[in-house]
Structure formats: C-alpha cells, structure tokens
Backbone as CSV, one residue per row, in Angstrom:
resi,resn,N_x,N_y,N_z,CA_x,CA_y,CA_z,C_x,C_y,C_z
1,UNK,22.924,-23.922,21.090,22.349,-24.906,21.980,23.414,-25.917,22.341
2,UNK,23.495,-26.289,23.578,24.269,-27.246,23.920,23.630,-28.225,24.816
3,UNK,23.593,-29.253,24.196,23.027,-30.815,25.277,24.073,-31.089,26.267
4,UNK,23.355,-31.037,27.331,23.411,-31.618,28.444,23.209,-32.632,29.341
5,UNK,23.856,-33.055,30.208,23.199,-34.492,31.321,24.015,-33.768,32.593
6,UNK,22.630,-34.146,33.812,23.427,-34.029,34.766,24.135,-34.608,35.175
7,UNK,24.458,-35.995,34.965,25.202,-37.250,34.911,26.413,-37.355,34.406
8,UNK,26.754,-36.549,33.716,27.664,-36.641,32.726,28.857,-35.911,32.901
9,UNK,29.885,-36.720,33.640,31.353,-36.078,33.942,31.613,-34.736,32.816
10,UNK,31.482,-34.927,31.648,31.949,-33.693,30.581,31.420,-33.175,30.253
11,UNK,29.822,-32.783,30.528,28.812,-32.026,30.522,29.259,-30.998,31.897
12,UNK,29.712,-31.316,33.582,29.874,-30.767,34.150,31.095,-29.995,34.210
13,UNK,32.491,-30.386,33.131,33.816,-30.073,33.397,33.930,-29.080,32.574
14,UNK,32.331,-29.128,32.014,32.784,-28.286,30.377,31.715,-26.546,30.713
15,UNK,31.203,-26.711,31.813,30.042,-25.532,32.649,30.825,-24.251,32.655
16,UNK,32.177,-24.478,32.887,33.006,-23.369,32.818,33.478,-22.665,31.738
17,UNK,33.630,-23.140,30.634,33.963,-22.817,29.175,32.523,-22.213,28.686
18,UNK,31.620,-22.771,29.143,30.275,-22.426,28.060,30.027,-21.253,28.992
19,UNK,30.258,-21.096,30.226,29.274,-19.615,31.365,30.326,-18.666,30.413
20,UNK,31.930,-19.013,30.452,32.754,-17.853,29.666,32.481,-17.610,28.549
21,UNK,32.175,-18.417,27.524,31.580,-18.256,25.960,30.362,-17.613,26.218
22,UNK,29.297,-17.774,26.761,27.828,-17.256,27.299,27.774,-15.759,27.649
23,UNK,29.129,-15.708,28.219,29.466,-14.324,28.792,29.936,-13.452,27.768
24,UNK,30.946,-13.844,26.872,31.666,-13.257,26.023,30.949,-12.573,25.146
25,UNK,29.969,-13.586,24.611,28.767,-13.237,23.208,27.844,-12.524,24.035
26,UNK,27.172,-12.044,25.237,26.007,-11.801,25.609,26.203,-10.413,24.704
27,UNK,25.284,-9.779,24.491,23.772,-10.183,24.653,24.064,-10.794,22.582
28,UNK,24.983,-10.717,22.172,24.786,-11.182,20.593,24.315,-12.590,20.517
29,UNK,24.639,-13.422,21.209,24.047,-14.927,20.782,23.574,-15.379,21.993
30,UNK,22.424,-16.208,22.157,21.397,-16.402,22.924,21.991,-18.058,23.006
31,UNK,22.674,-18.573,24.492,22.895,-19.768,24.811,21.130,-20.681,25.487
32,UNK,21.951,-21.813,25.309,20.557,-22.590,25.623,21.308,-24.037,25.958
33,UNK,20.657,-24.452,27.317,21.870,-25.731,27.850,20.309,-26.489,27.514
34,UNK,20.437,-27.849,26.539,19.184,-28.990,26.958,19.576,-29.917,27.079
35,UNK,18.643,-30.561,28.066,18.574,-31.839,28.935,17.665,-32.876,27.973
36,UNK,18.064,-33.672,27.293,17.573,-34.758,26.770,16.610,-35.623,28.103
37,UNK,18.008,-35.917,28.979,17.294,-36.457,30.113,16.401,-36.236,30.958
38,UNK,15.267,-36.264,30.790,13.659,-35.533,31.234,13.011,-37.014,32.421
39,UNK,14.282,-37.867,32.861,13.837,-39.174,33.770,14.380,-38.689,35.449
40,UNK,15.731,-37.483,35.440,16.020,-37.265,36.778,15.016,-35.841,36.867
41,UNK,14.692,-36.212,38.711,13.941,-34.590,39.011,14.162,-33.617,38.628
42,UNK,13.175,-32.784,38.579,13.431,-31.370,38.217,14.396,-30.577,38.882
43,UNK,14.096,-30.751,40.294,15.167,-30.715,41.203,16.380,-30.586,40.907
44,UNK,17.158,-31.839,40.369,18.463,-32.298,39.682,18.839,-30.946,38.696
45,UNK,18.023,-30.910,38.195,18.467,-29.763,37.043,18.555,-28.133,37.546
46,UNK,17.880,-28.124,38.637,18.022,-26.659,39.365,19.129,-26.737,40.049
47,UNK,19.471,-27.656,40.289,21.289,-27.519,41.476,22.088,-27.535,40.496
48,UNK,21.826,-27.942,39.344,22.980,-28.394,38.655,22.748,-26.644,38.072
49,UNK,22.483,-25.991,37.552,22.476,-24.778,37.260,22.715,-23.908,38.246
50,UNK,22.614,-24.298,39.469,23.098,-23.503,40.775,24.412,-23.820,41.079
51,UNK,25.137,-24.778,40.842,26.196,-25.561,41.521,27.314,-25.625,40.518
52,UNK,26.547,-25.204,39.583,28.016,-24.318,38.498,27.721,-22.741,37.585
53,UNK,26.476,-22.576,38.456,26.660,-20.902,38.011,26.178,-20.681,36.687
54,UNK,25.237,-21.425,36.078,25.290,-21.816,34.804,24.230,-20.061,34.602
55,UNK,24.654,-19.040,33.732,24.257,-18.012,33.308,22.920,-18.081,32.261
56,UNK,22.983,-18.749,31.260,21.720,-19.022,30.576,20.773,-20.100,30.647
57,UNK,19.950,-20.129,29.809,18.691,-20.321,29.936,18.882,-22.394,29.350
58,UNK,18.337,-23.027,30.585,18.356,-24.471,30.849,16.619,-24.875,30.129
59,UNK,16.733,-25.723,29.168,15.510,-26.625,28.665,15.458,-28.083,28.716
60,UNK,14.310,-28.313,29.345,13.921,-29.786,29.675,13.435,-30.083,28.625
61,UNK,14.232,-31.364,27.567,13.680,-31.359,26.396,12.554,-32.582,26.733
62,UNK,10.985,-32.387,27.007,9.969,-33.414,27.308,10.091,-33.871,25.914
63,UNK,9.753,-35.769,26.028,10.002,-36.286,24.559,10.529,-36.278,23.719
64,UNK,12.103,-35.794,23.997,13.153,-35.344,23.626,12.514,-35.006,21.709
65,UNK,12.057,-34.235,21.062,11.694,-33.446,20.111,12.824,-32.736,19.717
66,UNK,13.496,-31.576,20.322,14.420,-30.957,20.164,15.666,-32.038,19.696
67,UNK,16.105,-32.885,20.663,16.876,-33.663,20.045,16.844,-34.488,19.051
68,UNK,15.833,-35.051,18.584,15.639,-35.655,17.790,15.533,-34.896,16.224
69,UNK,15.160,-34.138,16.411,14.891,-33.062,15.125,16.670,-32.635,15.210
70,UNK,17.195,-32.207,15.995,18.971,-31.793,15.479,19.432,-33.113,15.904
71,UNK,18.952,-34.272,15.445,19.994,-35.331,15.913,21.173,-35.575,16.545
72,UNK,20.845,-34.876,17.982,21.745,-34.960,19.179,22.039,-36.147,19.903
73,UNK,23.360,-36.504,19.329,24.042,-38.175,20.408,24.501,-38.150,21.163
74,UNK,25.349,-37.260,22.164,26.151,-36.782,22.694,25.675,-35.845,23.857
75,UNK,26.345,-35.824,25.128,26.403,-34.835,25.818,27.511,-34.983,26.362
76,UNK,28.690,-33.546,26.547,28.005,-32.581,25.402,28.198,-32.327,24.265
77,UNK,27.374,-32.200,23.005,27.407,-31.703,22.082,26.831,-30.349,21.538
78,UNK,27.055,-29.359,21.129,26.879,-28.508,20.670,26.267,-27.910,19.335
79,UNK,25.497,-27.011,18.951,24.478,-26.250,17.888,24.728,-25.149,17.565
80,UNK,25.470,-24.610,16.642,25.461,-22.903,16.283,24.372,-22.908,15.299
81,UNK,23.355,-22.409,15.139,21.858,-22.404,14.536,21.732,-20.351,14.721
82,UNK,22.096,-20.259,13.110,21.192,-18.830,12.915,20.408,-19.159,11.630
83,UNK,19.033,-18.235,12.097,17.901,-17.931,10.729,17.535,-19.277,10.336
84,UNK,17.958,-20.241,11.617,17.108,-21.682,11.065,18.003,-22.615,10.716
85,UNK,19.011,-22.547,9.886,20.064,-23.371,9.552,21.134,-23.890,10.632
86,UNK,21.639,-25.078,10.501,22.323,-25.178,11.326,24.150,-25.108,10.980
87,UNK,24.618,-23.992,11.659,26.040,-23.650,10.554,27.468,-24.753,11.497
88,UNK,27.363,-25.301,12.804,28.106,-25.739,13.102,27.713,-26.474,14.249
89,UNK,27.956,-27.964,14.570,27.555,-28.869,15.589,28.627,-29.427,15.750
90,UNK,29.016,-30.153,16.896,29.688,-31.050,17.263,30.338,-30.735,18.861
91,UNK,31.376,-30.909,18.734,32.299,-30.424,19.649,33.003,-29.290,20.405
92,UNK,32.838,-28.908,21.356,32.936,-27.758,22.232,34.485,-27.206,21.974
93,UNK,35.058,-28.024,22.127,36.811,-27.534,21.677,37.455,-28.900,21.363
94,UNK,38.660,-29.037,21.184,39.491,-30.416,20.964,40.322,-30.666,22.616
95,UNK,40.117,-30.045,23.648,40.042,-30.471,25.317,39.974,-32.348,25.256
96,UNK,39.118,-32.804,24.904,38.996,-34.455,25.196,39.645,-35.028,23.949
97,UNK,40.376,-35.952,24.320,40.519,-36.720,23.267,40.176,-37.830,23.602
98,UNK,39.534,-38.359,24.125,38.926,-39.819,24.581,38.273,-39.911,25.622
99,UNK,37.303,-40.684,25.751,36.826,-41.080,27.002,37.678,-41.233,28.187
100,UNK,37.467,-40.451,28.827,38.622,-40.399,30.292,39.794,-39.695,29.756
101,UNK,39.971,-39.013,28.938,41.380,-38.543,28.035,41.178,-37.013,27.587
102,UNK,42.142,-36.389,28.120,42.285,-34.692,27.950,43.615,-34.309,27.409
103,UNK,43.580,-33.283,27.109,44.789,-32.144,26.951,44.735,-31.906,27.995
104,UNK,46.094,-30.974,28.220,46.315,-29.883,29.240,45.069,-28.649,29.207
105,UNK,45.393,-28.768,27.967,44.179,-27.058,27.778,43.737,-27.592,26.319
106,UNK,42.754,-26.593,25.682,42.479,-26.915,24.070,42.933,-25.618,23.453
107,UNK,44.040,-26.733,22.102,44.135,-25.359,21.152,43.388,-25.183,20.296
108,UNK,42.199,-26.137,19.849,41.060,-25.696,18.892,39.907,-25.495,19.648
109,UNK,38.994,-24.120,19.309,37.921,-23.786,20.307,36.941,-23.367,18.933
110,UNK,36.657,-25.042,18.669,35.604,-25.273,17.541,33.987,-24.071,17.990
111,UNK,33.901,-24.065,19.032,32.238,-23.566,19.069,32.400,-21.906,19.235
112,UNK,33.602,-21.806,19.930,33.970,-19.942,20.024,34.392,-19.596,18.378
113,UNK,34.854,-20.401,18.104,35.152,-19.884,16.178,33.820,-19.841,15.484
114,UNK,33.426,-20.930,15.496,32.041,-20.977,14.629,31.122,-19.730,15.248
115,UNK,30.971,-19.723,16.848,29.723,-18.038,16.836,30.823,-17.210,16.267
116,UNK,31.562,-16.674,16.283,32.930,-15.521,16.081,32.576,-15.261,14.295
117,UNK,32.867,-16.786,13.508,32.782,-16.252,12.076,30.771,-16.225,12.291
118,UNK,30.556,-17.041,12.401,28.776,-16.309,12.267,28.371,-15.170,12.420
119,UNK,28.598,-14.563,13.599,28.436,-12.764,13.988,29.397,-11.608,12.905
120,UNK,30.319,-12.269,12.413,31.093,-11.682,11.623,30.442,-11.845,9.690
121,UNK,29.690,-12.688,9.839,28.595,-12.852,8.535,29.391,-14.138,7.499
122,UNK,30.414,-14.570,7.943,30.882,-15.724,7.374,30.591,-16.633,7.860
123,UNK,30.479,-18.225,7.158,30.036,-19.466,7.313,31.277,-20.001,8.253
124,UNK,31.343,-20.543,9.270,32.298,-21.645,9.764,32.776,-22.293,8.687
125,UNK,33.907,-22.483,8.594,35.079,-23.120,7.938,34.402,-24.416,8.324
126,UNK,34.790,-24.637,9.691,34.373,-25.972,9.989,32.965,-26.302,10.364
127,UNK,32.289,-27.026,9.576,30.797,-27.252,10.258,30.453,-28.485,11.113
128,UNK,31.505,-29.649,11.668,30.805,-30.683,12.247,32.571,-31.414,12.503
129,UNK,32.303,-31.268,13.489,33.520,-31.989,14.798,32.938,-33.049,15.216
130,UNK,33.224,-34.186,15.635,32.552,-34.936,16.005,32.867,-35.436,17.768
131,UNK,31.443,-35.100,18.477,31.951,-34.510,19.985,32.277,-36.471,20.487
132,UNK,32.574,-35.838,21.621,33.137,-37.094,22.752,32.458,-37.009,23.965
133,UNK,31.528,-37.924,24.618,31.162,-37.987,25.551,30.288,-38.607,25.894
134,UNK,29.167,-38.587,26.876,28.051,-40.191,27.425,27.036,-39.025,25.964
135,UNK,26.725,-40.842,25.647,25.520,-41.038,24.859,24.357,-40.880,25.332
136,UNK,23.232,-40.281,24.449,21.896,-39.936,24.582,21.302,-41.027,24.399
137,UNK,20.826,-42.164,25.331,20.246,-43.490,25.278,18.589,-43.008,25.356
C-alpha cells in the first residue's frame, strides 16, 4: 500500500517508480495507491490515475480508518503487509533527501528490496525508513 495526495509534488514524481515496481511484481504482489484525502472530488482522483497511468488499484480512504490503523503521516509513504503483519513501511527509495531536495537517481530502493526479500520468504533487513514528504493533516 502506498499513501497518496493528489496535491502532493512527491506523491506525483514518485507515479513512475511505483507503475514500474507494480509492473515488475504483477501478478505476485497486489499494489494499492490510498488517498487519505477524501475532501478533493472524486473527480481529482480519476485524472490523477489517468494523467500518470497509474496501473493499480486507487482507495478513497472515507474516515481515513486505513490510515489510522497503519499510522500513515506521510504522502508518500509506503506498506509491505503479508499474512497481516506489517514487514516494511516508510520510504519508497532514498531519491529525496529533503523537502525540495533530491539525488540524481536513488541508490537505495527500500520498497523494491523489502517485496524482493518477502516473495523470496525472508524478512526485510530493513523494516522502517522514515519517508519525506506533505503530511497527512
């Protein structure tokens, strides 16, 4: 699962990494983009899945429940969740290093490692990166 905003400069820069990760794992791991933000139209959320091609399956989290139960601060932040547990959250890759602040490219690709050792039956090394980006107010 990965939280989302349509609002959110690094929620949209990051559409391209997750359709390729989405793509890579199909059909082994089941992506899921959610929208905390349940205040812009529905509308909003259908272009924004049109207007970057977004391949899986988009949830309007009503009363944000979902987030609140995986204590999601961040968009975007990220969920590797098998059999219920949650084996790795945080950060999509090490790409940002600050608000308004990037690499060229990322050499750690925290969320492609964590599904990679999960499907492979080992625990993520790393379980919790701590992501960068607009807050879930």
């Amino acid at each position: 699962m990965i939280f989302l905003s349509v609002d959110c400069p690094l929620s949209q820069k990051y559409t391209r990494t997750l359709n390729e990760l989405s793509k890579t794992f199909y059909p082994d791991v089941a992506f899921y983009g959610v929208f905390p933000d349940t205040t812009s139209p529905r509308k909003d959320y259908s272009q924004f899945q049109k207007k970057y091609e977004i391949p899986f399956e988009l949830i309007l989290d009503k009363g944000r429940k979902l987030t609140k139960a995986l204590k999601a601060q961040i968009t975007p932040e990220c969920f590797v969740i098998s059999k219920g547990e949650i084996l790795y959250h945080g950060a999509i890759d090490d790409w940002v290093v600050g608000l308004g602040k990037t690499k060229s490219e990322p050499k750690i690709n925290y969320l492609q490692n964590a599904i990679s050792d999960v499907l492979s039956n080992t625990t993520p090394v790393i379980d919790y990166i701590k992501p960068i980006g607009c807050f879930i107010d």
